[in-house]
C-alpha positions as CSV (number, residue, x, y, z in Angstrom):
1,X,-28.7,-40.0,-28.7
2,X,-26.6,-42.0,-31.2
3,X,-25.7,-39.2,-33.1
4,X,-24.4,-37.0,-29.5
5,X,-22.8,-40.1,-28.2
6,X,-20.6,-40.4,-31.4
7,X,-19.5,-36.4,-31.5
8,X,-18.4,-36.6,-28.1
9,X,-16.2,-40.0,-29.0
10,X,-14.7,-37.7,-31.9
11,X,-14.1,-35.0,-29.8
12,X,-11.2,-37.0,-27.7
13,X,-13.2,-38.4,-24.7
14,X,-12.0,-41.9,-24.0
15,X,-14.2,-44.4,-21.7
16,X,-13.3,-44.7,-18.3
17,X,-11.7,-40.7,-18.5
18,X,-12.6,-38.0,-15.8
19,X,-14.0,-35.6,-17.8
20,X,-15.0,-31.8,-16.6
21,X,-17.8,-29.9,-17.8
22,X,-18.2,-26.5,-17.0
23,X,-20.2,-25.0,-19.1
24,X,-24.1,-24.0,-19.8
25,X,-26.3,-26.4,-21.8
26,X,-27.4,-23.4,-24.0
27,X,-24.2,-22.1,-24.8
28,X,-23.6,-25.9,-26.0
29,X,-26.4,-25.3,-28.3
30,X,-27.9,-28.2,-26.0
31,X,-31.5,-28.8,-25.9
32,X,-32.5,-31.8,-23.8
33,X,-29.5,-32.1,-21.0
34,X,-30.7,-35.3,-19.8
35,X,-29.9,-36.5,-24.1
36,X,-26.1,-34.8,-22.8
37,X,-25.7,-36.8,-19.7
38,X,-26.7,-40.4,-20.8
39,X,-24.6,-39.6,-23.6
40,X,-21.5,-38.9,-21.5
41,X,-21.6,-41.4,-19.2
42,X,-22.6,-44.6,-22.6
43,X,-18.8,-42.9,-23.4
44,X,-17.4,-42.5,-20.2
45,X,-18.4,-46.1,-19.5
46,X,-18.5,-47.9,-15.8
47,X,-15.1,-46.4,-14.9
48,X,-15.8,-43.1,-16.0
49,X,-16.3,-39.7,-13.8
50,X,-18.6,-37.1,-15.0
51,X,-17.9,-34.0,-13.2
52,X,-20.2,-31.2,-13.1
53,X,-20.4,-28.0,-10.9
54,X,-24.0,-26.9,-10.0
């Protein structure tokens, strides 16, 4: 998860950000989206908000 958590820190997310993801795991070339979503919230951090639509 290391690796992931780092590329989403380059990509501009700061901790404690609202961040909006709308968008298919396979499209992301993600394979485990569970790996995704611990990822983005060690970023996002306590204050964070991960917003996801079903």
């Amino acid at each position: 998860m290391g690796n992931l958590t780092e590329q989403i820190r380059e990509a501009g997310v700061p901790r404690g950000d609202t961040v909006l993801v709308h968008s298919s795991f396979k499209s992301l070339g993600i394979r485990d989206p569970e790996e995704f979503l611990l990822a983005m919230l060690e970023v996002l951090g306590e204050y964070g908000t991960l917003l996801m639509p079903g």
